[in-house]
C-alpha positions in Angstrom: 0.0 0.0 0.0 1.9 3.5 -1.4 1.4 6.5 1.3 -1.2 9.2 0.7 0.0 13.4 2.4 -2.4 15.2 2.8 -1.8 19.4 2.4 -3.5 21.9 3.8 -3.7 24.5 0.8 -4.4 27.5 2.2 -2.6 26.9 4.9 0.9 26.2 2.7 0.1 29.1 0.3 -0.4 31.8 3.1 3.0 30.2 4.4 4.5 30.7 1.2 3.5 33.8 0.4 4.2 35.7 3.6 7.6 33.9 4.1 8.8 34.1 0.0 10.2 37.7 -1.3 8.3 39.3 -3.8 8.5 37.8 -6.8 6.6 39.0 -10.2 6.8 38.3 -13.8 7.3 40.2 -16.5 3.7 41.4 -16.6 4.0 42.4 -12.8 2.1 39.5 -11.6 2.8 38.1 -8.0 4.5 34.6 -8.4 5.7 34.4 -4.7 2.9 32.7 -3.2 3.2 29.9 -6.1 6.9 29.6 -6.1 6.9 28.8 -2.3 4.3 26.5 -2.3 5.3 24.8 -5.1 8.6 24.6 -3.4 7.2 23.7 -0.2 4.7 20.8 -2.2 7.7 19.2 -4.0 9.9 19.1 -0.4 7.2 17.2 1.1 6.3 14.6 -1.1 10.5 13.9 -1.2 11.2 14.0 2.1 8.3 11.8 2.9 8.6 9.3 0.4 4.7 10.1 -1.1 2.9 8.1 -3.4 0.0 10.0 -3.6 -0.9 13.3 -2.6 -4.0 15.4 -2.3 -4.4 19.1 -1.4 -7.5 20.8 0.1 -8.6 24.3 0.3 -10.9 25.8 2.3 -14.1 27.3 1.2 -14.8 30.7 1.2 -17.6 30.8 3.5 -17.1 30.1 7.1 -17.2 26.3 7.8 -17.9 23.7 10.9 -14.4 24.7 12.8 -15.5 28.5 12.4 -18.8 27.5 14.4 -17.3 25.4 16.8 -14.0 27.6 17.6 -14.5 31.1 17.7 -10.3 31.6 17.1 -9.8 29.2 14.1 -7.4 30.4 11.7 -7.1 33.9 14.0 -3.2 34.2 14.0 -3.3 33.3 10.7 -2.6 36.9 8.1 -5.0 37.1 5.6 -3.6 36.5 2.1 -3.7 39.7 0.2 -5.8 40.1 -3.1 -2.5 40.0 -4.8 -1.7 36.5 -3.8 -5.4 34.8 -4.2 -5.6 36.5 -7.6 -3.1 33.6 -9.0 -5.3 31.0 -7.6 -9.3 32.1 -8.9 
C-alpha cells in the first residue's frame, strides 16, 4: 500500500507567500505565493517518500471549525488580493 500526504492549501500558500520575497513576472504578476508552495509541495512529497498526494482548500464561506471555535485560523494573516488572484 503507497502513502497518501495530505496538504492543507491555504494553509501552505499563506505560508509561502508571507515567508517568500516578492516575486513577479514580467507582466508584474505576484509569483511568490506559487513559487513557495510549489517549493514547499515538492519538499514534502521527497522528504516523505509520497505516493500519492492530495491538497484541500478551504471554502470561502465560514465552515464547521468557524462554528465550533470562535479563534480558528485567527493568527493566521490574511492573504492579500494580490496573492489569491493567482489562484481564482
Amino acid at each position: 500500500m503507497g502513502k497518501l500526504v495530505l496538504i492543507d492549501g491555504h494553509s501552505i500558500l499563506n505560508r509561502a507567500f508571507y515567508g517568500v520575497p516578492d516575486l513577479t513576472n514580467s507582466e508584474g504578476l505576484h509569483t511568490n505565493a506559487v513559487y513557495g508552495f510549489l517549493n514547499i509541495m515538492f519538499r514534502v512529497i521527497e522528504d516523505e517518500g509520497a505516493d500519492y498526494l492530495a491538497v484541500a482548500f478551504d471554502l470561502k464561506e465560514p465552515t464547521f471549525r468557524h462554528k465550533m471555535y470562535a479563534a480558528y485560523k485567527g493568527t493566521r494573516n490574511r492573504c492579500r488580493r494580490s496573492c489569491m488572484s493567482r489562484f481564482r
